[in-house]
BAKOLKE-96691 format. One line per 2 residues: their letters; for each residue y, z, x of N, C-alpha, C. Coordinates in steps of 0.05 Angstrom, whole numbers, plus 5000, padded with zeros to 4 digits. Atoms other than C-alpha are relative to their C-alpha. Last residue first. Layout:
BEGIN
a = Y,Z,X,Y,Z,X,Y,Z,X ~ ...
//
This chain:
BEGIN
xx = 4985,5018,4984,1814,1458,3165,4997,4974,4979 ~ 4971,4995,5014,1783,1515,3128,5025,4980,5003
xx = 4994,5008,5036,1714,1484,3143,5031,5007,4993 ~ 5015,5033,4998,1728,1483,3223,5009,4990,4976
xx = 4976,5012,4999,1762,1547,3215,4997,4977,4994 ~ 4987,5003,5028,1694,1573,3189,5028,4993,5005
xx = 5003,5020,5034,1659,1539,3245,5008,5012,4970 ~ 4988,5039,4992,1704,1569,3302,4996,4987,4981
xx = 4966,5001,5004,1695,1643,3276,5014,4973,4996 ~ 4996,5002,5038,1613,1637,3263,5040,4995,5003
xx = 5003,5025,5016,1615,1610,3343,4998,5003,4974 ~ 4975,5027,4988,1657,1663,3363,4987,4980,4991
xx = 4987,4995,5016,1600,1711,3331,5030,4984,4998 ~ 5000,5016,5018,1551,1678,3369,5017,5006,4980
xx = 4985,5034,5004,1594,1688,3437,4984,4996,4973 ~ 5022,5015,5013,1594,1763,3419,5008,4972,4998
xx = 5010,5020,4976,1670,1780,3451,4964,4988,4996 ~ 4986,5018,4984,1707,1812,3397,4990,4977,5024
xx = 4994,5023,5024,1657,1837,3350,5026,4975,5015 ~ 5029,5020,5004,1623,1868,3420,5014,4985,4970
xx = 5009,5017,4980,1681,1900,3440,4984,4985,4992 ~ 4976,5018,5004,1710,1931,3371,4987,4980,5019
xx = 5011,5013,5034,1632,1961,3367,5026,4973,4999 ~ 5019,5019,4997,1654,1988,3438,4984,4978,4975
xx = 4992,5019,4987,1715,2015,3427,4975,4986,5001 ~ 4989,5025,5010,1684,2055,3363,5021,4973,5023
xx = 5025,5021,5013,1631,2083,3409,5016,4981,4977 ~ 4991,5001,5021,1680,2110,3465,4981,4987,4978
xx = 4973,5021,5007,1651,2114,3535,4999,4997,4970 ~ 5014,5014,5015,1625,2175,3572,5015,4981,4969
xx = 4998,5028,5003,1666,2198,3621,4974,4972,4980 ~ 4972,5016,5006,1693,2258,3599,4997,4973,5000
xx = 4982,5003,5022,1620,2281,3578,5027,4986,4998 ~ 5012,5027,5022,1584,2254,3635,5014,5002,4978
xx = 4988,5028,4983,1638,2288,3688,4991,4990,4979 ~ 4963,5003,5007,1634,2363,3652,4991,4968,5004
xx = 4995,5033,5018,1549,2352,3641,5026,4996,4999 ~ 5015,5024,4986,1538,2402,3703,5004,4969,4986
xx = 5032,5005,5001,1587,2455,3680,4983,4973,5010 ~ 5019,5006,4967,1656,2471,3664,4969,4998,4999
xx = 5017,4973,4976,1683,2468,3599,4986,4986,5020 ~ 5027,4996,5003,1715,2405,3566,4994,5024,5021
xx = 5012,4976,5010,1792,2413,3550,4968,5005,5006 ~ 4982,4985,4977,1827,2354,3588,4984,5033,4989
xx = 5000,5009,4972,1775,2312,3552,5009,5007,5021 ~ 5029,4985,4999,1778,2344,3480,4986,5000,5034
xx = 4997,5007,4976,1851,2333,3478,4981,5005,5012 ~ 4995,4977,4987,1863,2316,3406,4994,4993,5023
xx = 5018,5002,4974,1885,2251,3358,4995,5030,5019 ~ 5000,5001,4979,1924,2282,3303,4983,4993,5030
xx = 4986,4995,4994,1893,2273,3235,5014,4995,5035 ~ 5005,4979,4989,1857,2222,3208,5026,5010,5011
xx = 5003,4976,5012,1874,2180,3151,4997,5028,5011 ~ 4971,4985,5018,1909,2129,3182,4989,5022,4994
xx = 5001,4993,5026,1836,2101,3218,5027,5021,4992 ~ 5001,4976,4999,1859,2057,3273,4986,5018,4966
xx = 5010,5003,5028,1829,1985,3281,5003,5037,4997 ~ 4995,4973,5010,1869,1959,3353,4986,5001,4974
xx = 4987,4981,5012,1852,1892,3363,5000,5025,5003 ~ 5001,4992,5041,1799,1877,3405,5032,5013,4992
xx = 4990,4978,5004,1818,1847,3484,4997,5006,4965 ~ 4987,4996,5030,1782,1776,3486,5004,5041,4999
xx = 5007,4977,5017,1754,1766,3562,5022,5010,4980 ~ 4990,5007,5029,1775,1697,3583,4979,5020,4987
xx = 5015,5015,5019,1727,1711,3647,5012,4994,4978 ~ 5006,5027,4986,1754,1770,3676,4996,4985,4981
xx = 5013,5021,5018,1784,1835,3651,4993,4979,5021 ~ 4998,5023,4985,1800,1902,3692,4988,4980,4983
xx = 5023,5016,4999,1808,1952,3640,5002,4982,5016 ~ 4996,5025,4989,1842,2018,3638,4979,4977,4999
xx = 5031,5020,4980,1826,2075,3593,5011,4982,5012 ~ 4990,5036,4989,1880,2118,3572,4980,4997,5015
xx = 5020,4997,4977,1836,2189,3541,5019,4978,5005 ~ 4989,5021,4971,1863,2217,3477,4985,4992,5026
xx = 4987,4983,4970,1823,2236,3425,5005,4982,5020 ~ 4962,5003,4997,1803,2208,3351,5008,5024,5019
xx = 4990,5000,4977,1734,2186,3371,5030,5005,4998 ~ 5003,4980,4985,1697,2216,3312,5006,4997,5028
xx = 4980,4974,5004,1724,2175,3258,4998,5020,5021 ~ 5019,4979,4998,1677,2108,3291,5024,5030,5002
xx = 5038,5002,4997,1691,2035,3276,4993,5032,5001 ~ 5002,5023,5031,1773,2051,3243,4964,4994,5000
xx = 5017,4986,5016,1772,2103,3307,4998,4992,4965 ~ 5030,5016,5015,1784,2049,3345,4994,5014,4982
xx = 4982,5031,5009,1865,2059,3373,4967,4996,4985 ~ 4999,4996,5031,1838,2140,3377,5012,4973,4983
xx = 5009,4998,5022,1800,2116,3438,5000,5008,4969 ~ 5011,4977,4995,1855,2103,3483,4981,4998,4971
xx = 4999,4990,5029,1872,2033,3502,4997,5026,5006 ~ 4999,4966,4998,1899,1998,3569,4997,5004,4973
xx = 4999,4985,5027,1893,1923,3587,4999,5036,4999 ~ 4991,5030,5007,1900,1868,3648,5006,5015,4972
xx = 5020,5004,5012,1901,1938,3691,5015,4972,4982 ~ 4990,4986,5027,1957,1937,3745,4974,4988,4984
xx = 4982,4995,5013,1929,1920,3815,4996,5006,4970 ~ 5005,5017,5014,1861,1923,3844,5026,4981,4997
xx = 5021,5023,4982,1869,1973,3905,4998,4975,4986 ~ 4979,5006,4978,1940,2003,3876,4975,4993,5016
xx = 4963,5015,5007,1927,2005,3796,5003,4991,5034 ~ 5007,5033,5005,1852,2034,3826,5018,4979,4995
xx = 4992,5015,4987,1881,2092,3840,4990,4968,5006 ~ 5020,4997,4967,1860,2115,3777,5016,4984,5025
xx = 4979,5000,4985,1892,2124,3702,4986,5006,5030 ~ 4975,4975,5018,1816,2127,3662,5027,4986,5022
xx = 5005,4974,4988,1761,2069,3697,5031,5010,4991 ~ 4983,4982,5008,1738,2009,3667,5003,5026,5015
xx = 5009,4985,4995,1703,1935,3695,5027,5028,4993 ~ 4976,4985,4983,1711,1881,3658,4987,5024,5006
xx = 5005,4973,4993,1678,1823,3619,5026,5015,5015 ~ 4967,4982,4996,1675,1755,3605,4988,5025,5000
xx = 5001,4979,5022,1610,1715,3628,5024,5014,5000 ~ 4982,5019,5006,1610,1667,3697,5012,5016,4965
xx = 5010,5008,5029,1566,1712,3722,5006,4985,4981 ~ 5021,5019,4985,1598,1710,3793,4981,4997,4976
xx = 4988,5030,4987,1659,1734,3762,4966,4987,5004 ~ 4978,5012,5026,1622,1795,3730,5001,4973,5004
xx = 5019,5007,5008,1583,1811,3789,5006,4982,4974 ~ 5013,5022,4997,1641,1813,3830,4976,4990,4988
xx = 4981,5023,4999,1679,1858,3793,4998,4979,5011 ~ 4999,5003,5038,1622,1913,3784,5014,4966,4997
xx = 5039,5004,5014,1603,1914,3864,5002,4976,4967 ~ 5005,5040,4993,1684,1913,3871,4978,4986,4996
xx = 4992,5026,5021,1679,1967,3831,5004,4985,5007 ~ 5022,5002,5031,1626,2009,3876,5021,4988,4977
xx = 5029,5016,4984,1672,1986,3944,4976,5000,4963 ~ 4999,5033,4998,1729,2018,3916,4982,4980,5006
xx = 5001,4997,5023,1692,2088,3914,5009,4968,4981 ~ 5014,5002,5012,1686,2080,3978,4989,5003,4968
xx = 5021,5032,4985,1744,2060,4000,4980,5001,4976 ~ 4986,5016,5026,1772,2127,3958,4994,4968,5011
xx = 5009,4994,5024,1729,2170,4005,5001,4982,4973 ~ 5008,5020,5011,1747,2139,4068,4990,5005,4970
xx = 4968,5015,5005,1791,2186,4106,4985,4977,4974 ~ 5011,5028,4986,1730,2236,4092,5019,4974,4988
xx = 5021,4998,4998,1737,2314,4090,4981,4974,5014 ~ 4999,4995,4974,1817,2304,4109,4964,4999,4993
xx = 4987,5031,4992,1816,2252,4048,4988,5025,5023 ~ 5020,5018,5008,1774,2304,4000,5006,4983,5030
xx = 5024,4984,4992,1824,2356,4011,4983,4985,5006 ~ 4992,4985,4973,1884,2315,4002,4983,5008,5009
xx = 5004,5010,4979,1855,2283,3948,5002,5009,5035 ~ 5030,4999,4979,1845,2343,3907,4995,4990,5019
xx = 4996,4967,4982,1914,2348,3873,4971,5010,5022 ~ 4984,5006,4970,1898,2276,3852,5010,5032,5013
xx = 5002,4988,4981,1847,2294,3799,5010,5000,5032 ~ 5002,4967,5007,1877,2278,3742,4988,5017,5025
xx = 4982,4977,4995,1896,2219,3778,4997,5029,4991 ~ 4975,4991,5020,1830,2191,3773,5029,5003,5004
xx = 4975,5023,5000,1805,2161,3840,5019,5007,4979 ~ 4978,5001,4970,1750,2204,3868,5031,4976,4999
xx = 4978,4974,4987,1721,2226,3808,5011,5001,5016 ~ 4975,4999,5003,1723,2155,3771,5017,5022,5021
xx = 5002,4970,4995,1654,2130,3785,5025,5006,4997 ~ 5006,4991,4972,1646,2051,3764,5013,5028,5005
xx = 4984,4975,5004,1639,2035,3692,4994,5015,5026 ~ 5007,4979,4966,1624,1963,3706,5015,5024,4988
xx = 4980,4990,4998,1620,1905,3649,4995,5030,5014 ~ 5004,4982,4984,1583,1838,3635,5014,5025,4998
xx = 4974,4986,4997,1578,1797,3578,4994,5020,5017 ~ 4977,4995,5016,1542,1744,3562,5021,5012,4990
xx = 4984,4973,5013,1488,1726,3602,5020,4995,4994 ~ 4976,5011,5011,1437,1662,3602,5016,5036,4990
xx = 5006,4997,5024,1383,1681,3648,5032,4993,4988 ~ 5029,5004,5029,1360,1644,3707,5008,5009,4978
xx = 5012,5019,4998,1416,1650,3766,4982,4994,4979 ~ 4975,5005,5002,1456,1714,3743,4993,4961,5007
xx = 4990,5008,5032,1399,1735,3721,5016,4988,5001 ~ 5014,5018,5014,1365,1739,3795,5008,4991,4971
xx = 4999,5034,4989,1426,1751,3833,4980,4987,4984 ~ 4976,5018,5019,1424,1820,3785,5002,4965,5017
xx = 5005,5016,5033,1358,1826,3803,5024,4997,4986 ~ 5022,5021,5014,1362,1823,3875,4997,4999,4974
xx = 5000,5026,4988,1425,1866,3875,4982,4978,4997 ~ 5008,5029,5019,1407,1919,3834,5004,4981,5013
xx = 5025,4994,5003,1407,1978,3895,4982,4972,4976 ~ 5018,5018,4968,1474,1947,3913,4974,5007,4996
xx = 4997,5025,4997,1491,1972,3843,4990,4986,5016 ~ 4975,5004,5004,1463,2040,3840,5000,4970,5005
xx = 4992,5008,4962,1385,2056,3827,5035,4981,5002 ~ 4978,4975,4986,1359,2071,3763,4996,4996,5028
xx = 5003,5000,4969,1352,2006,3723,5002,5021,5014 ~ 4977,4966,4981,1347,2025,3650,4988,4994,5032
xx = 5012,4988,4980,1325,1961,3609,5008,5012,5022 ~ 4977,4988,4989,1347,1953,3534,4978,5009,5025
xx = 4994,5027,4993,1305,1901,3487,5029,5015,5031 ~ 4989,5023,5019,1258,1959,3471,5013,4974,5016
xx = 5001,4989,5021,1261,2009,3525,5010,4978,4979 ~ 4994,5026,5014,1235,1977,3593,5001,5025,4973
xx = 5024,5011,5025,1233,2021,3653,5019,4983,4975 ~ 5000,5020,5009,1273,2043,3723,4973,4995,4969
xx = 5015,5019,5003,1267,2117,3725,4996,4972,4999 ~ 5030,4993,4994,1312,2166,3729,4979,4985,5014
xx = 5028,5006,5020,1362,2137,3691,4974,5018,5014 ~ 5006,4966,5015,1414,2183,3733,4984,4982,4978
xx = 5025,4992,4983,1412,2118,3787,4995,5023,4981 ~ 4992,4973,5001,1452,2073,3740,4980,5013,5011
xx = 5013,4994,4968,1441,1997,3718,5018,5041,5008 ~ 4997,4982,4998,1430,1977,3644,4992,5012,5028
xx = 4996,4986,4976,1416,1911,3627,5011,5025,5009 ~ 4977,4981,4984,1420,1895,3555,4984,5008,5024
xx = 5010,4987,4983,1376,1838,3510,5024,5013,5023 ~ 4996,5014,4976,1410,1809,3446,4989,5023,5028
xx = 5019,5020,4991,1394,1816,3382,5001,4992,5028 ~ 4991,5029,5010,1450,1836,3339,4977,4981,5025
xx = 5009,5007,5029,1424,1912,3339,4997,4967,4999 ~ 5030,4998,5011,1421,1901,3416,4994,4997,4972
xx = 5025,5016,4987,1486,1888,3430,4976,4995,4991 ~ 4990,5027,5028,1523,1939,3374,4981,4973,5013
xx = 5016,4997,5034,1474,1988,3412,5015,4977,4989 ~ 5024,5011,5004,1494,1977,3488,4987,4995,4970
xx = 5000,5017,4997,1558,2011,3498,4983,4974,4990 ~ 4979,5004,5011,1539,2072,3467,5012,4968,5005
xx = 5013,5027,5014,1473,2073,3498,5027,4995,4974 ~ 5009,4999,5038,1487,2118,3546,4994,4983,4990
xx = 5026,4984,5006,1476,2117,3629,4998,5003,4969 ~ 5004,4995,5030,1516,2058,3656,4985,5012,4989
xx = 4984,4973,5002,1544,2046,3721,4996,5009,4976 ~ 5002,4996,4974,1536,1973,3711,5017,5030,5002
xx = 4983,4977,4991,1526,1942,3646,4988,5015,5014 ~ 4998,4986,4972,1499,1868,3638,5015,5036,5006
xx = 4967,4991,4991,1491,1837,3571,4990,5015,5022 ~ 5007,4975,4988,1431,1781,3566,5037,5008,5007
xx = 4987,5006,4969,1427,1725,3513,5012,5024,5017 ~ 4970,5013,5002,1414,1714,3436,5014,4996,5027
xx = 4984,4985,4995,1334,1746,3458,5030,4970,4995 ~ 5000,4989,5026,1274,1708,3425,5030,5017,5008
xx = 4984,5014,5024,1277,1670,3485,4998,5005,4977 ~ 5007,4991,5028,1269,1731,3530,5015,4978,4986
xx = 5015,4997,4981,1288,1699,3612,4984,5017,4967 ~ 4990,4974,5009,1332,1656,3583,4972,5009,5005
xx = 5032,4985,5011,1335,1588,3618,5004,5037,4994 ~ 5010,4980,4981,1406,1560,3621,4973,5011,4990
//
């Protein structure tokens, strides 16, 4: 496949995506990140990481264009949660008489995620906390909470169940807990009110993601294969 930076290992895709938590183990190891999300601001180019701002259907032409021309390698959708959580099911009711279609549409922005994926041929998945998504999608293919990683990063030991839709012969990481810490806490059901509540709960784990990328990095699958090879 033609790579659209051939100095780049090969392009990751995330959809619904405003930190760089995801993104960094990627990048250190060389590889160019997509980054789509209307709270960038700005579409621009930061290093090998480029901030689309404008929502999925808004990427469209250029995700058809990578998905045709560049060689990607891992896709993955963190599509909106507030209208699907359960935590916030004591709301629907309200929401539903406001607009029968609320939770459609909210379905509609991970199908976005879940077809881009597939159609990328790349493993991946798209995530969202305990959601009615179990009953548009079905049952997640996986479920962690961030204190299963805190072996990559001590400062995620709190609860949260993440769900994951997988595709693609997408490699689920081990578990890598750190023993030493104490009690996981509840920092997520506890965040104060205010404008950053939603980014903070939903902003995504940094030792899952380090596990992600050692797990699914195709050149790192190819160091895995050729030292079996020799051990063989």
């Amino acid at each position: 496949m033609k790579h659209d930076n051939d100095n780049a290992r090969g392009l990751v895709i995330l959809l619904c995506n405003l930190t760089n938590a995801m993104a960094e183990p990627w990048v250190e190891a060389g590889y160019d990140v997509l980054m789509v999300d209307p709270q960038h601001g700005m579409t621009h180019k930061d290093g090998r990481i480029t901030r689309f701002a404008g929502t999925v259907l808004e990427a469209a032409p250029l995700l058809a264009h990578h998905i045709r021309h560049s060689n990607i390698v891992f896709v993955a959708g963190f599509p909106p949660c507030t209208d699907v959580a359960v935590s916030g099911a004591r709301w629907w009711e309200d929401k539903r008489a406001k607009d029968p279609y609320f939770q459609a549409k909210a379905a509609i922005v991970a199908e976005q995620c879940r077809m881009t994926c597939l159609l990328s041929g790349a493993p991946g998945f798209f995530e969202n906390p305990v959601s009615a998504f179990s009953r548009i999608f079905g049952p997640a293919t996986h479920t962690f909470h961030p204190h299963d990683y805190t072996g990559y990063c001590a400062s995620d030991n709190y609860v949260k169940r993440t769900c994951l839709w997988a595709f693609n012969d997408y490699r689920m990481p081990a578990p890598q807990r750190d023993q030493s810490l104490g009690k996981p806490d509840t920092r997520i059901w506890t965040a104060p009110p205010g404008p950053q509540r939603a980014n903070i709960r939903s902003a995504f784990p940094r030792g899952f993601s380090v596990a992600n990328f050692l797990a699914n990095a195709p050149h790192l699958a190819s160091t895995v294969l050729q030292d079996s090879k020799h051990a063989a």
